[in-house]
C-alpha positions as MATLAB code, in Angstrom:
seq = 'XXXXXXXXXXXXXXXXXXXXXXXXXXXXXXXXXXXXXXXXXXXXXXXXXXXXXXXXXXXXXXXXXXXXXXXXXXXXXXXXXXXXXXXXXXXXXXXXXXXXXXXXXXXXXXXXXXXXXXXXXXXXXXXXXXXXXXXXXXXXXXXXX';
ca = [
     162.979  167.928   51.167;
     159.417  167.422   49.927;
     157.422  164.678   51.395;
     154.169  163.123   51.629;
     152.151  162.146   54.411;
     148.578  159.826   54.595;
     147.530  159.035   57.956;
     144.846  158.910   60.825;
     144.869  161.367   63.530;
     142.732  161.164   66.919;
     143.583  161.646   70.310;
     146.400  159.591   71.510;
     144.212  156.856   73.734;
     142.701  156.417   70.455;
     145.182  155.869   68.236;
     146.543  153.246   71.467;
     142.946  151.128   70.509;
     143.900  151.571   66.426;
     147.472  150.080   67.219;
     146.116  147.266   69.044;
     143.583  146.157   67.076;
     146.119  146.912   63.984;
     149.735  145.756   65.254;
     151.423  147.214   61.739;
     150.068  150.764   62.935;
     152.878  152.937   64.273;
     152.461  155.630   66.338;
     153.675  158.936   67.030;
     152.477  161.194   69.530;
     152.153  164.613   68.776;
     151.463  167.729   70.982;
     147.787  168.240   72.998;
     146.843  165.152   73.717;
     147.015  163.778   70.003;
     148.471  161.172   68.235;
     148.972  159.703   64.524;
     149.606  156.852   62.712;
     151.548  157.033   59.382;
     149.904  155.022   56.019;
     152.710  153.198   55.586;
     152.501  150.777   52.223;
     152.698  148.380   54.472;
     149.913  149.222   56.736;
     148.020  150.232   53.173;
     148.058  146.618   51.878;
     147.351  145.089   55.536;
     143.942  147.681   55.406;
     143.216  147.488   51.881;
     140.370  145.104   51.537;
     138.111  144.418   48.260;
     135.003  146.544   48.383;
     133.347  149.484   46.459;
     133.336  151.289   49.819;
     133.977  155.419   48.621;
     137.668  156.512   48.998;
     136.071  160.207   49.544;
     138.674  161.493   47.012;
     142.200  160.541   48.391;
     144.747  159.205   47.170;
     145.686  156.576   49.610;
     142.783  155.395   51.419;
     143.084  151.494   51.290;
     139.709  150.153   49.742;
     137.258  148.907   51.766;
     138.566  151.086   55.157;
     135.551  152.914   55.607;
     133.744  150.841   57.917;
     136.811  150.281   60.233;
     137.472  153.826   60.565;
     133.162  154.382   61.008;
     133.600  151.599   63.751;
     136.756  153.383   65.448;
     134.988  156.800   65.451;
     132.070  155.805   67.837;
     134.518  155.855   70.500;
     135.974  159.410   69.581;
     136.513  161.542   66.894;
     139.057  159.927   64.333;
     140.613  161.875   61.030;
     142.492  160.973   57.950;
     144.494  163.127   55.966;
     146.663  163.578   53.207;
     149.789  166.366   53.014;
     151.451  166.344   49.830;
     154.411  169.210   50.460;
     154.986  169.126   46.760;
     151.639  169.668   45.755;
     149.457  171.195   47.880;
     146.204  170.741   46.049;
     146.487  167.761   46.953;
     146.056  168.007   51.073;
     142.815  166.159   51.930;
     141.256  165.881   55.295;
     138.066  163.938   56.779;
     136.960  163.656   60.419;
     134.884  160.777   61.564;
     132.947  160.233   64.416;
     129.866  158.690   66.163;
     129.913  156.400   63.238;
     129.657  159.127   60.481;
     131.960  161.926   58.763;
     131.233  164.897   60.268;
     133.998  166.837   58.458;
     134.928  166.911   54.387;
     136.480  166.059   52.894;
     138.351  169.200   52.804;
     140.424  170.395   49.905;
     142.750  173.485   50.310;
     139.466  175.160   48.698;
     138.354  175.273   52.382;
     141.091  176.051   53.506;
     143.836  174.176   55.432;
     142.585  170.958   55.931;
     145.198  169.713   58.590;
     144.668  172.545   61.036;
     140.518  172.474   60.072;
     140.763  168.873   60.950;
     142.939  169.908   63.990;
     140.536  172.797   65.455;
     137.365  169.744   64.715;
     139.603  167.537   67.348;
     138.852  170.063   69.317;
     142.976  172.160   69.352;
     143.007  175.554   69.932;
     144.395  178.133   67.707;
     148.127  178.484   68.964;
     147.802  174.505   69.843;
     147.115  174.099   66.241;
     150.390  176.017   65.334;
     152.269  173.672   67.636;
     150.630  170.658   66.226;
     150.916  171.654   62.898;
     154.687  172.015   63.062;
     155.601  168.622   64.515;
     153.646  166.586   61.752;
     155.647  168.650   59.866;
     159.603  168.298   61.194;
     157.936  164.378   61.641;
     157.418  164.151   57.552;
     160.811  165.966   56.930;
     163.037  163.232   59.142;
     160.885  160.259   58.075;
     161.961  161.972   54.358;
     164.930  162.017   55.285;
     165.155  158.443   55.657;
];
C-alpha cells in the first residue's frame, strides 16, 4: 500500500523536548537511539504560522516553522523529511543543527535522502538499514489505517 510520510527525526531525548513543548507531536521511537514525529494535518495546522519563512522545497513544511526547528537544533541535530512511496522524486530531506541547516535539502538526485539524513545523525551503515526499514513497516500500518 503506498503511503506518504512528512516528519522530524532526531535522537529520541530530542524528539521527548519537541513533544513537550508541542503536545499534538506523537512519537515513535525507532532503532539507535532515534526517534520521529509524524506531520500529522493536525500537527501541520497547529505549526503552520503566517510568515514568508522558505519551505526549502517540500511539500508539507507548515509556514513559518523554520525558526522553531533552527531553535530546536541548537540542542542537537534535528531533520525533516518527506517519503512519498508513490513517487519517489518526491523524498526530501534537511538536517538542522546549531541553529543552521547543515544538510540539503536533498532530492533523490543525491541520493537517498532518508538514509543521507540518517548517516548525518550520526547511524552507521547496517544501523541505517535497520532504521530505514522500521520508518518503513511504520508508514505501511499507519496506511493501513
Amino acid at each position: 500500500m503506498p503511503y506518504e510520510l512528512n516528519a522530524l527525526i532526531a535522537t529520541g531525548e530530542l524528539i521527548g523536548v519537541v513533544a513537550a513543548e508541542v503536545p499534538l507531536a506523537r512519537t515513535v521511537g525507532l532503532p539507535h537511539g532515534l526517534a520521529l514525529v509524524p506531520m500529522t494535518d493536525t500537527l501541520h495546522d497547529a505549526l503552520q504560522h503566517p510568515s514568508n519563512t522558505p519551505d526549502f522545497g517540500f511539500k508539507r513544511f507548515p509556514s513559518g516553522f523554520a525558526p522553531r526547528i533552527v531553535g530546536w537544533s541548537k540542542a542537537a541535530p534535528i531533520g525533516y523529511l518527506e517519503l512519498d512511496a508513490e513517487h519517489p522524486a518526491g523524498r526530501r530531506a534537511a538536517l538542522w543543527y546549531d541553529g543552521r541547516t547543515t544538510l540539503g535539502p536533498l532530492t533523490p538526485a543525491d541520493g537517498a535522502p532518508l538514509h543521507l539524513l540518517l548517516r548525518a545523525l550520526g547511524a552507521t551503515v547496517p544501523a541505517v538499514r535497520e532504521i530505514a526499514a522500521a520508518v518503513d513497516a511504520h508508514c505501511r500500518r499507519a496506511a493501513e489505517g
